[in-house]
C-alpha positions as CSV (number, residue, x, y, z in Angstrom):
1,X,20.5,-5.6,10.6
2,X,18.9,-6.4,14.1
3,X,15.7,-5.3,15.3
4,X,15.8,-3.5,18.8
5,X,13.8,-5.5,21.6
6,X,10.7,-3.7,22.0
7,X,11.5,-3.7,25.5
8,X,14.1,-1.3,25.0
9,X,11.5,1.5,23.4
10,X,9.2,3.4,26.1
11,X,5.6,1.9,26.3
12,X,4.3,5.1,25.4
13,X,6.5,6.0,22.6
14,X,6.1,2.2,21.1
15,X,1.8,2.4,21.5
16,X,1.7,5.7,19.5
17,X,4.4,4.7,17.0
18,X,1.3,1.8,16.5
19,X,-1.1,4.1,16.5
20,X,0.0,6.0,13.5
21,X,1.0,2.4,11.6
22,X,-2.7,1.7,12.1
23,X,-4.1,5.2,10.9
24,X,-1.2,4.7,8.0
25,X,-1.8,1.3,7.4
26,X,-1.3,0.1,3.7
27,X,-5.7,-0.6,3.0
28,X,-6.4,2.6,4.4
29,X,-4.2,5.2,2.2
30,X,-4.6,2.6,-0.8
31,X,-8.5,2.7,-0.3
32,X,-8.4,6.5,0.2
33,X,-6.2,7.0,-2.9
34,X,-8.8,5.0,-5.5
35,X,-12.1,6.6,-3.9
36,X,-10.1,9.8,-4.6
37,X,-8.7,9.3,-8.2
38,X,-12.1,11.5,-10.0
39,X,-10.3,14.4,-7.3
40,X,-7.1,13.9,-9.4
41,X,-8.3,13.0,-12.8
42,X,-11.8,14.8,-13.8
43,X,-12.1,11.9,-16.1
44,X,-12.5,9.2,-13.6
45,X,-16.0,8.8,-12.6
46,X,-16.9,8.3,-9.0
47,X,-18.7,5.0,-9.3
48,X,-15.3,3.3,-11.2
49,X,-13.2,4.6,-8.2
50,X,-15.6,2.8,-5.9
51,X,-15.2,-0.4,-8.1
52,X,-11.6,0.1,-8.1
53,X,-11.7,0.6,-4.2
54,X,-14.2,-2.4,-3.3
55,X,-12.1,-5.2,-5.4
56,X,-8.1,-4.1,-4.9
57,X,-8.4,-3.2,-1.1
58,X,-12.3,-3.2,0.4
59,X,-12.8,-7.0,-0.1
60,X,-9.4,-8.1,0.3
61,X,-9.6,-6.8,3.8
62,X,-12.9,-8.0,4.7
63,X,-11.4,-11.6,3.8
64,X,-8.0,-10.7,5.6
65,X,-9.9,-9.7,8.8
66,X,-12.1,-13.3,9.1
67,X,-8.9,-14.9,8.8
68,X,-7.8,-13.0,11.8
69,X,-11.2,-14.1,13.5
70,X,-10.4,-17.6,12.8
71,X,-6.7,-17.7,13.9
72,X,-5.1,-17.7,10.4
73,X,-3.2,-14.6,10.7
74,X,-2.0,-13.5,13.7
75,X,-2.5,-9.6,13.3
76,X,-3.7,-7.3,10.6
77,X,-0.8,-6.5,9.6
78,X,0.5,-9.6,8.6
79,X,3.6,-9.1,10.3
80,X,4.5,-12.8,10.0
81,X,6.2,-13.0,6.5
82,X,4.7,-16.6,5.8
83,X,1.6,-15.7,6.3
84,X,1.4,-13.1,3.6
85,X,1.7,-15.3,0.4
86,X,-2.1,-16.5,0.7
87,X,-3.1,-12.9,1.4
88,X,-1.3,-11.8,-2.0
89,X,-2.5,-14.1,-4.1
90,X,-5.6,-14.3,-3.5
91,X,-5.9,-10.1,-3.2
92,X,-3.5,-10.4,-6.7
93,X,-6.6,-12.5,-7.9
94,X,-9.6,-10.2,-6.6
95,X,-7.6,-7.2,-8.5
96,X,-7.4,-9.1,-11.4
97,X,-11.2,-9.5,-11.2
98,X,-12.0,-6.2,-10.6
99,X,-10.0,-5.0,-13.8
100,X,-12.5,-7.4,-15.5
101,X,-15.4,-5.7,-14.1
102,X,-13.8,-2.1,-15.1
103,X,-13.3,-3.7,-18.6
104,X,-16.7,-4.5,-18.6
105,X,-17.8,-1.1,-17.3
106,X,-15.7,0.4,-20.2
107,X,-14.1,2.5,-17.7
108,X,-11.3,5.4,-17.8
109,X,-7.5,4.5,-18.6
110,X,-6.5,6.5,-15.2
111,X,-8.3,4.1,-12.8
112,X,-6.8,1.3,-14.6
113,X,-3.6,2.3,-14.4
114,X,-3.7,3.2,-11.1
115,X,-4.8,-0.1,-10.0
116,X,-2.6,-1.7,-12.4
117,X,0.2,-0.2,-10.7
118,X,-1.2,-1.2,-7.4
119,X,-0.9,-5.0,-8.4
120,X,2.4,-4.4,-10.3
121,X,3.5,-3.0,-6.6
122,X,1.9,-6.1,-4.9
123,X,3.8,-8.2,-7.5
124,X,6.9,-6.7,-6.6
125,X,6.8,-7.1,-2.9
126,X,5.1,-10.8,-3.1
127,X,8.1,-11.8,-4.9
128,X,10.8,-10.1,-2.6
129,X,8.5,-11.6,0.3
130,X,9.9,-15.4,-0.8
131,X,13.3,-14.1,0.8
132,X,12.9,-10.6,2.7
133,X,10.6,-9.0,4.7
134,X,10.0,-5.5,3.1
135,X,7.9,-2.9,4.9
136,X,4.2,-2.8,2.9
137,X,3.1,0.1,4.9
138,X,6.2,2.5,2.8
139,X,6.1,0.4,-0.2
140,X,2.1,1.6,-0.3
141,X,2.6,5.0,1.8
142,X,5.9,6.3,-1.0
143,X,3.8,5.3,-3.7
144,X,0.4,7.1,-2.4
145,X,2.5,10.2,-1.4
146,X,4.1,11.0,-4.5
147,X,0.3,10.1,-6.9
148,X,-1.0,12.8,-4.8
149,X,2.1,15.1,-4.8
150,X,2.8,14.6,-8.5
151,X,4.4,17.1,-10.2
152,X,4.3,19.6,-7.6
153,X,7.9,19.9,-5.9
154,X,6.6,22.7,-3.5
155,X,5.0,19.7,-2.1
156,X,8.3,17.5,-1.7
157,X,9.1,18.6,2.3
158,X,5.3,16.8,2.9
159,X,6.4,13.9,1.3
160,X,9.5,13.7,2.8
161,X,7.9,14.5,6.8
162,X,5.4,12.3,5.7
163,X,7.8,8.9,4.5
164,X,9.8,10.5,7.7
165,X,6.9,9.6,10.1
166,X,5.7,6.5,8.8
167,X,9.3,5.3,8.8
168,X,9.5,6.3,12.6
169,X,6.6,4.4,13.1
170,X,7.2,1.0,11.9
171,X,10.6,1.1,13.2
172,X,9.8,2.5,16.7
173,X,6.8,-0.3,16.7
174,X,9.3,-2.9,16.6
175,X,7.6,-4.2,12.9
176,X,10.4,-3.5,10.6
177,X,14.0,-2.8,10.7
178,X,15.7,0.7,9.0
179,X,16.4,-1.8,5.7
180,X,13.5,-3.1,5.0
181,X,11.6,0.3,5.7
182,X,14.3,1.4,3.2
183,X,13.8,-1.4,0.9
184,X,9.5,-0.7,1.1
185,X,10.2,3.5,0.0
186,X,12.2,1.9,-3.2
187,X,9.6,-0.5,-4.3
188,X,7.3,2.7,-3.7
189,X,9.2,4.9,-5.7
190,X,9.6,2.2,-8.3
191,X,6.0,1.9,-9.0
192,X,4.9,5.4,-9.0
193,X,7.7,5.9,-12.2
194,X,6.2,2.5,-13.6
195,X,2.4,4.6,-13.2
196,X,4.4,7.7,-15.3
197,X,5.9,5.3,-17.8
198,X,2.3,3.5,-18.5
199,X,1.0,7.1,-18.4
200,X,2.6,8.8,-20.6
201,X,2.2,5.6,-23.2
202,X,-1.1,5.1,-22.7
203,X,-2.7,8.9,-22.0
């Protein structure tokens, strides 16, 4: 599938479809989800989900954002699908290390998992990356959406409007085509059943 020139979007219409990638973007609902997790699970305790947060997507963009200063990226984003592989490895290998320091901290099985499944999904999409350019932002935004919906289906029409909107945006931005925003909800929706399957072994 092409992508549409952005010329042929509206200005306006393109700026706030980038707008909401920004406020949507993948470190932001990741980050929000772990500092979140003792909200969700009373046995998490704060200071793990700050752990959690600070190695898996804190650091990892700190690093990702001097290698924008120095030219080695050419957006935030990452838009440029060569560009990612350094960024997942070495993020693979900061998440590794923070599991060590939970390990060490001797702390709950529900922040593990969760950022288990978080490198799992980073697994997953590094490896597609070799060949396809899959959308992050709804590989990250369909798994965040249905953690925090769980098992409530009254809340399915928010995660549908919300996968809706974040779908319009990366399209109308010009960043991804329909497939590959298509291809970023499966890997999402893949790794949130992965969380329940390690769940229900582990809990």
């Amino acid at each position: 599938m092409q992508q549409t020139s952005p010329a042929s979007y509206p200005i306006a219409v393109r700026k706030i479809a980038l707008v909401v990638s920004h406020l949507l973007s993948p470190i932001i609902l990741a980050t929000v989800l772990l500092l979140a997790t003792p909200l969700r699970d009373s046995s998490v305790r704060w200071i793990e989900s700050l752990v959690a947060a600070l190695f898996t997507t804190i650091i990892p963009w700190l690093i990702l954002a001097g290698a924008k200063l120095r030219g080695k990226v050419t957006d935030m984003h990452v838009t440029v699908r060569h560009q990612r592989h350094g960024i997942y490895a070495y993020t693979a290998g900061l998440i590794l290390c923070g599991l060590l320091v939970l390990l060490i901290m001797d702390a709950t099985t529900g922040i593990f998992l969760e950022v288990l499944s978080i490198l799992l999904g980073l697994a997953f999409v590094a490896v597609i990356n070799f060949w396809w350019k899959v959308s992050v932002h709804l590989a990250v935004g369909t798994y965040v959406v249905l953690q925090v919906a769980g098992q409530q289906i009254e809340m399915m029409p928010l995660v549908v409007f919300f996968l809706a909107v974040l779908s319009w945006a990366r399209i109308r931005s010009y960043q991804h085509t329909a497939t590959q925003v298509c291809g970023g909800v499966a890997v999402g929706i893949a790794i949130h059943y992965a969380h329940q399957w390690m769940a229900a072994l582990l809990l």
